[in-house]
MARVEX-47635 format. One record per residue (C-alpha): residue in one letter; x, y, z; residue number from 1. Coordinates in Angstrom, 2 decimals. Example, Ala and Ser with C-alpha at 12.3 -4.5 7.8 and 13.67 -1.06 7.14 Angstrom:
res A, px 12.30, py -4.50, pz 7.80, n 1
res S, px 13.67, py -1.06, pz 7.14, n 2
***
This chain:
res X, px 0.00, py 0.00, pz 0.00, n 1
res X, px 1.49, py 3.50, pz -0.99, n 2
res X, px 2.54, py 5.35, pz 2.01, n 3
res X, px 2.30, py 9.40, pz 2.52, n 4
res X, px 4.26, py 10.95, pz 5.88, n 5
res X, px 3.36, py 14.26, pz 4.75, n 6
res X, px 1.55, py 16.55, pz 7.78, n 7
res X, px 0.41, py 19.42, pz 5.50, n 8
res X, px -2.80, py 20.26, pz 5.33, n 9
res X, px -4.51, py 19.69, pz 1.85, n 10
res X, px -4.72, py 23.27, pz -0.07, n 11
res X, px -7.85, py 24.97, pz -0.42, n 12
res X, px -10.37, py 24.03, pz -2.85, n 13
res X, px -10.40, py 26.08, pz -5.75, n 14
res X, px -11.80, py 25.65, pz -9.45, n 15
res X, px -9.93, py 23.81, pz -11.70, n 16
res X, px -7.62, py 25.18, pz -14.81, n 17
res X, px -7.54, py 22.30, pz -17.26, n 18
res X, px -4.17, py 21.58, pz -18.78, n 19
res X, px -4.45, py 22.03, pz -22.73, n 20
res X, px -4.38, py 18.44, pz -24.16, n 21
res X, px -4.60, py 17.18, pz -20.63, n 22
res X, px -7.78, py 14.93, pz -19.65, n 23
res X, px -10.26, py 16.73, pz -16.94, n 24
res X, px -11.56, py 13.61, pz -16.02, n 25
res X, px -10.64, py 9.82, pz -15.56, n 26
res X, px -13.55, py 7.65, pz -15.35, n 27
res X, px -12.61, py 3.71, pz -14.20, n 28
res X, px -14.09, py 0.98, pz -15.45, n 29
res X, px -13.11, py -1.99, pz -12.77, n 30
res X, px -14.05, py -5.22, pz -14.61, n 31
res X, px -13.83, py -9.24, pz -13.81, n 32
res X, px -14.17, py -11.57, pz -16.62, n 33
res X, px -16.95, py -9.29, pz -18.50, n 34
res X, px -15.88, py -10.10, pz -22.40, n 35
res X, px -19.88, py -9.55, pz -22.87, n 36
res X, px -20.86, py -6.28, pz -21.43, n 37
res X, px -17.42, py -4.55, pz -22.01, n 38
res X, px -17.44, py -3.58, pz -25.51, n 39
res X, px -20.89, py -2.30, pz -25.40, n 40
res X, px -20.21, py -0.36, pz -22.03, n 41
res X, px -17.28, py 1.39, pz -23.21, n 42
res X, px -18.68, py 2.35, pz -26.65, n 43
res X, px -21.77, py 3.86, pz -25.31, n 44
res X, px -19.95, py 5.95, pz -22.03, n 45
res X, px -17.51, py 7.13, pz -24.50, n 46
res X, px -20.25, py 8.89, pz -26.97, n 47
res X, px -21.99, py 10.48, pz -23.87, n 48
res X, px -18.60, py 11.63, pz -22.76, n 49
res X, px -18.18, py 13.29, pz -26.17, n 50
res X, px -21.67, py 14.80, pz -26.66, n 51
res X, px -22.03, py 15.86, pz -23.16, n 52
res X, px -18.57, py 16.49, pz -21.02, n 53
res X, px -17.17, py 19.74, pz -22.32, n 54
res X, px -13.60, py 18.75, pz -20.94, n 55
res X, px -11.29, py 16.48, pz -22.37, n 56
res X, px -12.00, py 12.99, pz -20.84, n 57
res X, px -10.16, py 9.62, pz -20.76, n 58
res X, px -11.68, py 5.86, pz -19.94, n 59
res X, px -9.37, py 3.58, pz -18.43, n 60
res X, px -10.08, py -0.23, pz -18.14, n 61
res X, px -8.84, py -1.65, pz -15.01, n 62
res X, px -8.93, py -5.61, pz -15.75, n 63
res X, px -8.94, py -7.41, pz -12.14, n 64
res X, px -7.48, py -10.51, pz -13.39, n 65
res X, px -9.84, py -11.67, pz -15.63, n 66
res X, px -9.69, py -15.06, pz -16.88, n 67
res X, px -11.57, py -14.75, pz -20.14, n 68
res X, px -11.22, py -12.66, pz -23.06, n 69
res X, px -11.69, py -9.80, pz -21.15, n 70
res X, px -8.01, py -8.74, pz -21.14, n 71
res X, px -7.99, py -8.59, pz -25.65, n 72
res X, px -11.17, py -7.11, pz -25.99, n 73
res X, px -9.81, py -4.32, pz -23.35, n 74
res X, px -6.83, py -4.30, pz -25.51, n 75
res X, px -8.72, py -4.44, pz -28.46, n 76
res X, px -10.79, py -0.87, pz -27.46, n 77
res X, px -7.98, py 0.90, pz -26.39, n 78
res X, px -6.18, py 0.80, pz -29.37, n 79
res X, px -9.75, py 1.59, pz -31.16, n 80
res X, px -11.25, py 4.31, pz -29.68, n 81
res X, px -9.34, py 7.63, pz -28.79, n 82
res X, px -9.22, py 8.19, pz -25.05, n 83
res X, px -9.60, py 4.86, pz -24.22, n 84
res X, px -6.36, py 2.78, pz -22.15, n 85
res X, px -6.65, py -0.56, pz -20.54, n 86
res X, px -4.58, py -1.54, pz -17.13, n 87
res X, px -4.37, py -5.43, pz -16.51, n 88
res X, px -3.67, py -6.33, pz -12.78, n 89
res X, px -3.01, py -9.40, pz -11.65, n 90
res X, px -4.92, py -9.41, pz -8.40, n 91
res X, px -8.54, py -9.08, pz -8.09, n 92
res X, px -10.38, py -6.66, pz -6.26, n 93
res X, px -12.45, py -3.41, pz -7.02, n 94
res X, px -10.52, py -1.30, pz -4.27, n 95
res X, px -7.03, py -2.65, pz -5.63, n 96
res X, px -7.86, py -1.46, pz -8.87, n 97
res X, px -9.64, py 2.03, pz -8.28, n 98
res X, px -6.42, py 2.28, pz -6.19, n 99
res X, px -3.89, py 1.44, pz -8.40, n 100
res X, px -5.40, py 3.54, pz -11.20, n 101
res X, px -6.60, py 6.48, pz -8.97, n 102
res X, px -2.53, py 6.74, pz -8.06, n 103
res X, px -1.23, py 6.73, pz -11.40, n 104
res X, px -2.88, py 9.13, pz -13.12, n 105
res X, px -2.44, py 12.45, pz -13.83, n 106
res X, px -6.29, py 14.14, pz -14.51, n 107
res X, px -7.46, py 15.88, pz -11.76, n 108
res X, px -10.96, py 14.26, pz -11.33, n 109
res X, px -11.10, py 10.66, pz -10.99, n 110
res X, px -14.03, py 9.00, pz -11.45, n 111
res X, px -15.53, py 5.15, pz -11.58, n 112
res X, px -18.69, py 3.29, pz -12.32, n 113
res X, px -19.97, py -0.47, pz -12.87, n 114
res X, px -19.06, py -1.81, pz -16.01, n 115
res X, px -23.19, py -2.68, pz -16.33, n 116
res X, px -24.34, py 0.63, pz -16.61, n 117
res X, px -26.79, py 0.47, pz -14.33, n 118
res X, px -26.65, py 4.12, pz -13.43, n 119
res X, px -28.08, py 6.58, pz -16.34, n 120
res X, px -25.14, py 8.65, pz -17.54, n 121
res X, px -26.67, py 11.61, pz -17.04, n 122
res X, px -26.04, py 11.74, pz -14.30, n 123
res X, px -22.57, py 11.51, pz -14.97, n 124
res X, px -22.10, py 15.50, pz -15.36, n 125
res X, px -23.70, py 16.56, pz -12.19, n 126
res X, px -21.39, py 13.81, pz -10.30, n 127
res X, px -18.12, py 15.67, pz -11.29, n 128
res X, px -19.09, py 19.38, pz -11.84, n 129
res X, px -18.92, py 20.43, pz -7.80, n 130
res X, px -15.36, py 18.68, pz -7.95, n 131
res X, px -14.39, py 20.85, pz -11.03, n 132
res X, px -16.19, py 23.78, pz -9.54, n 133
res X, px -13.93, py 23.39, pz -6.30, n 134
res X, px -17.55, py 22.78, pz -4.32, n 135
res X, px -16.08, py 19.76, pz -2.87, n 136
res X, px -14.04, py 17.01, pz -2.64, n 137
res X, px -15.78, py 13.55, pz -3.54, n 138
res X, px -19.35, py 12.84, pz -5.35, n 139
res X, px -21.05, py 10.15, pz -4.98, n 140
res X, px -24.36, py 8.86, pz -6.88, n 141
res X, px -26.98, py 7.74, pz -4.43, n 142
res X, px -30.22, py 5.60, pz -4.81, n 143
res X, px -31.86, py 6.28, pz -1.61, n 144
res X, px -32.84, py 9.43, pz -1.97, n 145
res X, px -36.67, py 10.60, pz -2.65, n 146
res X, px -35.81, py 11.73, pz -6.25, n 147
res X, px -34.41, py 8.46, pz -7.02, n 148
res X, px -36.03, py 6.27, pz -9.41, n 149
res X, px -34.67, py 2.84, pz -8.74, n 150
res X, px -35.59, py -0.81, pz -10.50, n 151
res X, px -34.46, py -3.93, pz -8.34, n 152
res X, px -35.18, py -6.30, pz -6.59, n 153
res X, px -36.78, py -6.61, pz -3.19, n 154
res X, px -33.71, py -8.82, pz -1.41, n 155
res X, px -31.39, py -5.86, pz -2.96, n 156
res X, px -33.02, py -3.34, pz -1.72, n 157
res X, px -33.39, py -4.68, pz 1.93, n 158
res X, px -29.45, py -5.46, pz 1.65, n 159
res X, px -28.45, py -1.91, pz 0.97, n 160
res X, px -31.17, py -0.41, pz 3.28, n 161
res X, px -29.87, py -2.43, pz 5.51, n 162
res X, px -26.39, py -1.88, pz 5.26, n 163
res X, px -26.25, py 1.95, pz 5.41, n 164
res X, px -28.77, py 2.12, pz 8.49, n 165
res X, px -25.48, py -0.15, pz 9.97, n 166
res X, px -23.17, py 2.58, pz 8.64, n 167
res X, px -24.86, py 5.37, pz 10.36, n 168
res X, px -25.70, py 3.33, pz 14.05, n 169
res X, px -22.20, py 1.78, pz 14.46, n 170
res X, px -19.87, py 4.30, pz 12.40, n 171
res X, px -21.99, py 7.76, pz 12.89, n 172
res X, px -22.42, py 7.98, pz 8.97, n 173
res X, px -24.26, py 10.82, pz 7.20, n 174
res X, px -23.55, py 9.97, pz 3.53, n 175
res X, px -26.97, py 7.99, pz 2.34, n 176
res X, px -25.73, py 5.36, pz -0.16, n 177
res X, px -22.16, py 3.67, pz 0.41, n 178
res X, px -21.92, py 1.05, pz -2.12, n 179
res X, px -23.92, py 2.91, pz -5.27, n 180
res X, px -21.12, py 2.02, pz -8.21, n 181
res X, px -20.58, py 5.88, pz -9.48, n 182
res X, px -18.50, py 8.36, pz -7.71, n 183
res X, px -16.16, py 10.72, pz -7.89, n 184
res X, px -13.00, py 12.77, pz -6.15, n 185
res X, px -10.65, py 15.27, pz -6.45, n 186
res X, px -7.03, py 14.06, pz -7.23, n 187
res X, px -5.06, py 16.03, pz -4.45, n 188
res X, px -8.02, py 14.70, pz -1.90, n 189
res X, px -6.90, py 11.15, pz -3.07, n 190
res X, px -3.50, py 11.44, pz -2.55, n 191
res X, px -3.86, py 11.73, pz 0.56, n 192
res X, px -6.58, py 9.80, pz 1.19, n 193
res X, px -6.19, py 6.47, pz -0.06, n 194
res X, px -3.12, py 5.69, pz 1.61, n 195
res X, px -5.19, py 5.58, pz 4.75, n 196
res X, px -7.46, py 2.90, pz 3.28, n 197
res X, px -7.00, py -0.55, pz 3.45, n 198
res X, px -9.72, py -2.32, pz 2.15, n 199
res X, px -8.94, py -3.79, pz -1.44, n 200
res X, px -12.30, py -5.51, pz -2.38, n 201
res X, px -15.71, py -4.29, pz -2.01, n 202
res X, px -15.56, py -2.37, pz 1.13, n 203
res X, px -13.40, py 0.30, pz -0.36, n 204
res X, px -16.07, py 2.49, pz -1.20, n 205
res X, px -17.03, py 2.69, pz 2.46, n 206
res X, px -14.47, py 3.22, pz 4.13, n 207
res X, px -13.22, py 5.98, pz 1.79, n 208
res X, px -16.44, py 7.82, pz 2.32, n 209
res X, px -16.07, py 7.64, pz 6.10, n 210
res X, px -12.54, py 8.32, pz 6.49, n 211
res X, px -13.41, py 11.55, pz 4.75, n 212
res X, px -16.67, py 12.35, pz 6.21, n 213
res X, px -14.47, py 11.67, pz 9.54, n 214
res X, px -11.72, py 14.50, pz 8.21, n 215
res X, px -14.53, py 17.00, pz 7.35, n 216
res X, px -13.91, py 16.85, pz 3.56, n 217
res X, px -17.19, py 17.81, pz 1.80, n 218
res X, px -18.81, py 14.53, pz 0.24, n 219
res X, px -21.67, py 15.64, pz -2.50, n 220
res X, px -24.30, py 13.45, pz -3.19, n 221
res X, px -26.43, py 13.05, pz -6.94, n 222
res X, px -29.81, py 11.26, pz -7.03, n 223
res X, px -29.27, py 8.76, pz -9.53, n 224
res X, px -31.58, py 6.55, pz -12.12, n 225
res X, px -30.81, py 3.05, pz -11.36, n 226
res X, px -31.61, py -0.50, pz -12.73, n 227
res X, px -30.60, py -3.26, pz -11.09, n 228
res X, px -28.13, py -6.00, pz -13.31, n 229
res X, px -30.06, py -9.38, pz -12.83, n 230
res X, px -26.80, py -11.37, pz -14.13, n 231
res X, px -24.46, py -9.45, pz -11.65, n 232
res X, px -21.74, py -11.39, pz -10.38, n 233
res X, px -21.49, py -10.39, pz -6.27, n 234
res X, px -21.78, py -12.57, pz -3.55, n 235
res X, px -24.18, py -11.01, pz -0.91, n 236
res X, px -23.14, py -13.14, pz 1.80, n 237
res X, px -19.48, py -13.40, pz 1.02, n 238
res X, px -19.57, py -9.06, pz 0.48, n 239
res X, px -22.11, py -8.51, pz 3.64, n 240
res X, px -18.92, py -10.53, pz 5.57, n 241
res X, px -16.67, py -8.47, pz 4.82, n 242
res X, px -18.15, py -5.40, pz 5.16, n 243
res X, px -19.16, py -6.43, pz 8.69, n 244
res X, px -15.38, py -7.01, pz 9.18, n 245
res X, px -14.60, py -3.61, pz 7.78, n 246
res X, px -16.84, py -1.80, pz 9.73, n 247
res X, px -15.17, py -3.33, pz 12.97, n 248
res X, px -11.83, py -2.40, pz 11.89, n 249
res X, px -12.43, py 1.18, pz 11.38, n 250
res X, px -14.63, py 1.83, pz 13.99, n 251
res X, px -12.28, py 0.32, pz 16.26, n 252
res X, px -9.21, py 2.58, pz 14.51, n 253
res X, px -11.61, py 5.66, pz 14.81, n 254
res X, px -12.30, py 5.07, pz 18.29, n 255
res X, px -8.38, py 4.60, pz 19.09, n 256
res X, px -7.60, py 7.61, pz 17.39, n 257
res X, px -5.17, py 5.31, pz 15.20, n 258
res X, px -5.91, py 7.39, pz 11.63, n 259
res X, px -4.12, py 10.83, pz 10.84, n 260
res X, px -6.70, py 11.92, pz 9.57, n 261
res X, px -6.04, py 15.85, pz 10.13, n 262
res X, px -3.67, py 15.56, pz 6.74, n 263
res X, px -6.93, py 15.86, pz 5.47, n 264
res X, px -8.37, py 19.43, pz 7.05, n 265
res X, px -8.22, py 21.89, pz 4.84, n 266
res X, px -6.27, py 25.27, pz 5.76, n 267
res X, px -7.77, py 28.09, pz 8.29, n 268
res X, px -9.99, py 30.22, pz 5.74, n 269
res X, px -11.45, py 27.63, pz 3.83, n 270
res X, px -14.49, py 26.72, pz 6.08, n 271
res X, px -16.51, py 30.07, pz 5.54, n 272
res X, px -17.54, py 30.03, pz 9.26, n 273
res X, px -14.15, py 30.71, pz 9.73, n 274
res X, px -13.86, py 33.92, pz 7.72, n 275
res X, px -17.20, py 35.42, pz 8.97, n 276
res X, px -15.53, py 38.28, pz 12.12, n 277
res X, px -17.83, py 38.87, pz 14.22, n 278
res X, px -17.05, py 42.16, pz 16.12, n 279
res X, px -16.03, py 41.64, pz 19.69, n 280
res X, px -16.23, py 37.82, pz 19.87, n 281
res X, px -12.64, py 36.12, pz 19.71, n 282
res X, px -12.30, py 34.22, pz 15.86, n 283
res X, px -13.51, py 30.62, pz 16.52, n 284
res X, px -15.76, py 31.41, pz 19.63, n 285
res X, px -19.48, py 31.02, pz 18.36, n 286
res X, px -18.88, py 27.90, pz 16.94, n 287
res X, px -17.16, py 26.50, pz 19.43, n 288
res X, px -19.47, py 27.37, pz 21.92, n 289
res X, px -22.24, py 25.97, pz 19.88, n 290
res X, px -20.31, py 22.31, pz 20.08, n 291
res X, px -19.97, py 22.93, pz 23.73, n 292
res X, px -23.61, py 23.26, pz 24.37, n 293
res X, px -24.67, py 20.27, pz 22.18, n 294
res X, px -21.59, py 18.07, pz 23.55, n 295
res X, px -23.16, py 19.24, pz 27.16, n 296
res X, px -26.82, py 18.55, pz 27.16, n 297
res X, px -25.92, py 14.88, pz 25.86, n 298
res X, px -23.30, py 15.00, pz 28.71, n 299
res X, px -25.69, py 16.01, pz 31.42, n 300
res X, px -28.15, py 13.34, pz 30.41, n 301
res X, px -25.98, py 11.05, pz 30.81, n 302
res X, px -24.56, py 11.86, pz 33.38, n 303
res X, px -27.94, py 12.45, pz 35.54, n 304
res X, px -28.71, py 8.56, pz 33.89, n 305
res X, px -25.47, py 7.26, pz 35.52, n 306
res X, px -25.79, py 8.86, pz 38.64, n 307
res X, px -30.01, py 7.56, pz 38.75, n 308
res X, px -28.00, py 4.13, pz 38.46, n 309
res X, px -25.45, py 4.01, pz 40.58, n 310
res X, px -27.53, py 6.06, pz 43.49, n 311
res X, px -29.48, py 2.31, pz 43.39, n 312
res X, px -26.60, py 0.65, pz 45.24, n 313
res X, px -24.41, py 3.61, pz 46.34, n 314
res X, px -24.52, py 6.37, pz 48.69, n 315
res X, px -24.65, py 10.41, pz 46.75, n 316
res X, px -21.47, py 11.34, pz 47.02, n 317
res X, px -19.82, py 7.42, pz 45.72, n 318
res X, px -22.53, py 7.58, pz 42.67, n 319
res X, px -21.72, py 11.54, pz 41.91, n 320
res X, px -18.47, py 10.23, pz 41.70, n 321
res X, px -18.74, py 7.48, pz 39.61, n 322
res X, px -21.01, py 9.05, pz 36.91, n 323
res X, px -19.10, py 12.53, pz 36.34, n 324
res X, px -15.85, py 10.32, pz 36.04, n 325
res X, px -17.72, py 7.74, pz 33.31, n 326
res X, px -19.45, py 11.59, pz 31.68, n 327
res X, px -16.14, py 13.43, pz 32.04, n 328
res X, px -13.66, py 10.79, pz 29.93, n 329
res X, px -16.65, py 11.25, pz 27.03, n 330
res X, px -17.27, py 14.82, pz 27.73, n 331
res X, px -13.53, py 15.79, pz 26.95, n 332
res X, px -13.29, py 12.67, pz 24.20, n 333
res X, px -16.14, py 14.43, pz 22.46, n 334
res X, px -15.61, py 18.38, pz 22.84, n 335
res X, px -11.92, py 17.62, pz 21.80, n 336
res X, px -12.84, py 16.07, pz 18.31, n 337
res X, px -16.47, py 18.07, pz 17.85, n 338
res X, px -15.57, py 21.34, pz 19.48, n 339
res X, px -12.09, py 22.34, pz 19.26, n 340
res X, px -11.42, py 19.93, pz 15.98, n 341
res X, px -8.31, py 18.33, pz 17.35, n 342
res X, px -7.80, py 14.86, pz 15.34, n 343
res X, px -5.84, py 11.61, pz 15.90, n 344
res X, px -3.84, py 10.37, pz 18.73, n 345
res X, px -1.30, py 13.59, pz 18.92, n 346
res X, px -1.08, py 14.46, pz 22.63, n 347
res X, px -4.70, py 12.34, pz 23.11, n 348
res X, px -3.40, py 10.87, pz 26.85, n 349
res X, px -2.26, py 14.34, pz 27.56, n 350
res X, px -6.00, py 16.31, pz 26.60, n 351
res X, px -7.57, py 13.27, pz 28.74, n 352
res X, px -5.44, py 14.17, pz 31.87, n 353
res X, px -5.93, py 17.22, pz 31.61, n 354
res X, px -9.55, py 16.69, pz 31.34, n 355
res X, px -9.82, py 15.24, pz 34.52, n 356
res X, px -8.10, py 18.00, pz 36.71, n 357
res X, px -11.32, py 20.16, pz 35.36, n 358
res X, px -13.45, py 16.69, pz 36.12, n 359
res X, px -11.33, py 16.98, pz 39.81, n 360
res X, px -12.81, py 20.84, pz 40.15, n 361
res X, px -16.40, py 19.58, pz 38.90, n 362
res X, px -16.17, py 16.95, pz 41.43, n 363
res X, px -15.72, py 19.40, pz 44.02, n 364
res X, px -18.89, py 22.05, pz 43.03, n 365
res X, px -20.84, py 19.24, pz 42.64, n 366
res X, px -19.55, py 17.44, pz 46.27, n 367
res X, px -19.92, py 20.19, pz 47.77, n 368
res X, px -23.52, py 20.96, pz 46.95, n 369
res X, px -24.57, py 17.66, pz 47.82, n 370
res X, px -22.77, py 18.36, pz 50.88, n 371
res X, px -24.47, py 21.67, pz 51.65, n 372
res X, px -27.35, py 19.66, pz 50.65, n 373
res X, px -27.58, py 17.17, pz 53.31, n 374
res X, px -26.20, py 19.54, pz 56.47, n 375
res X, px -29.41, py 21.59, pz 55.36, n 376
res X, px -31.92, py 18.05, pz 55.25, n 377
res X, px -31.89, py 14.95, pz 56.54, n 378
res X, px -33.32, py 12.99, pz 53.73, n 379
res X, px -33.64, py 15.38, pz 50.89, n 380
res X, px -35.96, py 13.64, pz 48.19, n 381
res X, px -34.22, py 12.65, pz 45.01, n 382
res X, px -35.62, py 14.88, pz 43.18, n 383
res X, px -34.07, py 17.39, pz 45.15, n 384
res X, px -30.69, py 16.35, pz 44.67, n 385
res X, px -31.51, py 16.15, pz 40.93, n 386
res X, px -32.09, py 20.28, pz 41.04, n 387
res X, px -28.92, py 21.04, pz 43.38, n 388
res X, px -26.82, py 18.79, pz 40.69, n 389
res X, px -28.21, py 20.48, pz 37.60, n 390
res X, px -27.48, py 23.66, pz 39.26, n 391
res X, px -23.85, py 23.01, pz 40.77, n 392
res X, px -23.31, py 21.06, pz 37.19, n 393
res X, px -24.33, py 24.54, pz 35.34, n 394
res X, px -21.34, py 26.60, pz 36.86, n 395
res X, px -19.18, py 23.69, pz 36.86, n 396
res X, px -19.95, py 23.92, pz 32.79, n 397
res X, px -19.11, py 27.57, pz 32.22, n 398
res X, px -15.89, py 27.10, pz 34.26, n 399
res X, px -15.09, py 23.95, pz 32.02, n 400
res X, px -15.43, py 25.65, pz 28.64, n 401
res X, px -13.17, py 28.36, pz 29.55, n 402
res X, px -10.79, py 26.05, pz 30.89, n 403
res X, px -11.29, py 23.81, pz 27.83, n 404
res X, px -10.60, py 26.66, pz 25.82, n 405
res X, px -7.36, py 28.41, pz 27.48, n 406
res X, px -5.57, py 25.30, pz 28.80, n 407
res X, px -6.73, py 22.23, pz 27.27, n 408
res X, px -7.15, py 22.75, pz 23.57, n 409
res X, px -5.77, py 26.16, pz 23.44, n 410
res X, px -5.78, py 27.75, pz 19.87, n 411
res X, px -2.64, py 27.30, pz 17.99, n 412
res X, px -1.24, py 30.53, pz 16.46, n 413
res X, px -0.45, py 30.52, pz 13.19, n 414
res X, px 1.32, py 33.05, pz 11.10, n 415
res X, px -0.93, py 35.68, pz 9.52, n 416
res X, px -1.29, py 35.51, pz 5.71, n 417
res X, px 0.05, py 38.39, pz 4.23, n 418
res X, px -2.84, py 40.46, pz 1.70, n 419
res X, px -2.67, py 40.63, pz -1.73, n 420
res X, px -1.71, py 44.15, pz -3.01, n 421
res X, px -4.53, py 45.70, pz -5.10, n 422
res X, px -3.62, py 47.13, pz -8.06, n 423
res X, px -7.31, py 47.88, pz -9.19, n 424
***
């Protein structure tokens, strides 16, 4: 697998200038032993491409060791039809090819689709104009939207249903359709992405799309005309495996912080939130605070749930305990990814210790009510010590944001960019 060690973040999106003779776009074919539906495919994505794409265009064949005739007839169209190449590899696997091709070439959109067509090509132009626009950074064609007009079968369609309601309950995912065969992304956004993904087979597209959805890359998404192939050649059970074993592995590298994935963020200035001044409030502050309070309220509730449960067996001051340290380590887990934007494992240990001194001063607003508390009753009623926690839990929030702020993730300083004269 290609390795990248560079920690620069990926330049800002901009539109693209097309190279004169240069290809625009690079749509992949991935194919396995289809001698019947190659020819055909080819020949009729190649005259949309001309009619339709006003950019020059290439098709690229990436033969996953067939064992047919599929290699010649590749062969056979590449030295037939201008902008048309064929790439044998001797390994099968959809991810290994879009991979190997992705890397190698030199257009700046890369594209790929099912050799069986079964998305309508007209689709193909509204897939890849917000990646030549600069809009964003990947496209992908989706069936499960409203304005999708979809033929299959009913087994299908409870598969992939099925699938991406997984995707968003185990890995958070927003995207609607992971494994839709026709999508798109911008070369620089590959390079460094696809090192980080390991899958080679069918999984690929998944775990592309959540590794950037992860880094905050910008993932547009194209309702798409779709017929199902009746003769195609994947095994549900054998694919739903491995996907199940995919999922695991990234959810479980996502939760360890194991991915670098903040070679992916694109530079200050780029998110438009971040160039909007507003006057008297420090750069950064209204959004962060905005994380803060939704990171909060789903902190408090659990927290208040934990400390419900533990108060069953434990005295109020044991259960306080136990449920602000179980709320803290996912209070500071989440505010440090969601509200400050710090990503991967850099200095992870360190945010987490630090995280607990301000759980150490919470502890003590929140002790220390309870303990005013009971000198003041005998037997307050739980509901009572429900209202002194929210309350003691409200100042112990504004202290922890502004701790959070100026000594756990303070904001790194970076050099000013100098402004462009103005000749005008």
């Amino acid at each position: 697998m290609p390795t990248d060690t560079s920690c620069d973040a990926l330049p800002a999106r901009a539109p693209l200038a097309p190279a004169p003779g240069e290809p625009v776009l690079d749509v992949v074919i991935p194919v396995y032993n289809e001698e019947r539906d190659l020819g055909p495919c080819v020949r009729r994505l190649h005259t949309h491409l001309t009619r339709t794409f006003p950019y020059p265009f290439r098709i690229t064949i990436a033969d996953n060791a067939s064992t047919d005739r599929t290699p010649a007839f590749a062969a056979e169209l590449a030295a037939a039809i201008p902008g048309v190449r064929s790439v044998r590899l001797e390994e099968k696997g959809r991810g290994r090819a879009l991979r190997t091709v992705w890397t190698r070439s030199e257009a700046p959109v890369l594209a790929y689709m099912d050799v069986d067509l079964s998305t309508d090509l007209n689709a193909l132009l509204p897939l890849v104009a917000p990646l030549i626009s600069g809009h964003s950074d990947l496209a992908i064609g989706t069936r499960l939207a409203r304005s999708s007009r979809v033929v299959r079968g009913a087994k299908r369609e409870f598969v992939s249903r099925a699938y991406n309601l997984l995707l968003r309950s185990s890995l958070a995912a927003r995207f609607s359709d992971a494994q839709c065969g026709f999508k798109a992304i911008r070369r620089e956004v590959a390079e460094r992405l696809l090192p980080l993904v390991e899958d080679t087979g069918w999984f690929f597209d998944t775990e592309m799309l959540v590794l950037a959805e992860r880094a905050g890359l910008r993932i547009h998404e194209v309702p798409v005309d779709w017929v199902d192939d009746p003769d195609s050649t994947v095994h549900i059970v054998k694919t739903a495996t491995e996907d199940l074993k995919g999922v695991w592995r990234v959810g479980r590298a996502l939760a360890l912080g194991a991915l670098p994935l903040d070679r992916l963020a694109r530079p200050f200035g780029d998110d438009p939130r971040d160039r909007t001044a507003l006057p008297g409030v420090p750069r950064g502050l209204a959004r962060q605070l905005l994380g803060f309070c939704a990171v909060g309220v789903l902190s408090t509730l659990c927290y208040l749930t934990l400390y419900s449960l533990f108060r069953l067996g434990a005295g109020p001051q044991a259960a306080n305990a136990a449920a602000l340290l179980v709320s803290a380590v996912a209070n500071t887990a989440a505010n440090r990814r969601l509200t400050f934007g710090v990503r991967g494992r850099d200095r992870a240990l360190r945010h987490q210790a630090q995280g607990l001194v301000v759980f150490a001063i919470g502890l003590a607003l929140t002790s220390g009510s309870l303990a005013a508390l009971g000198a003041a009753a005998d037997h307050p009623a739980h509901g009572t010590e429900l209202a002194v926690l929210i309350t003691a839990n409200l100042a112990a929030t504004v202290l922890r944001f502004l701790l959070f702020r100026a000594w756990v993730f303070p904001e790194r300083r970076t050099a000013p960019v100098p402004a462009k004269d103005d000749h005008r």
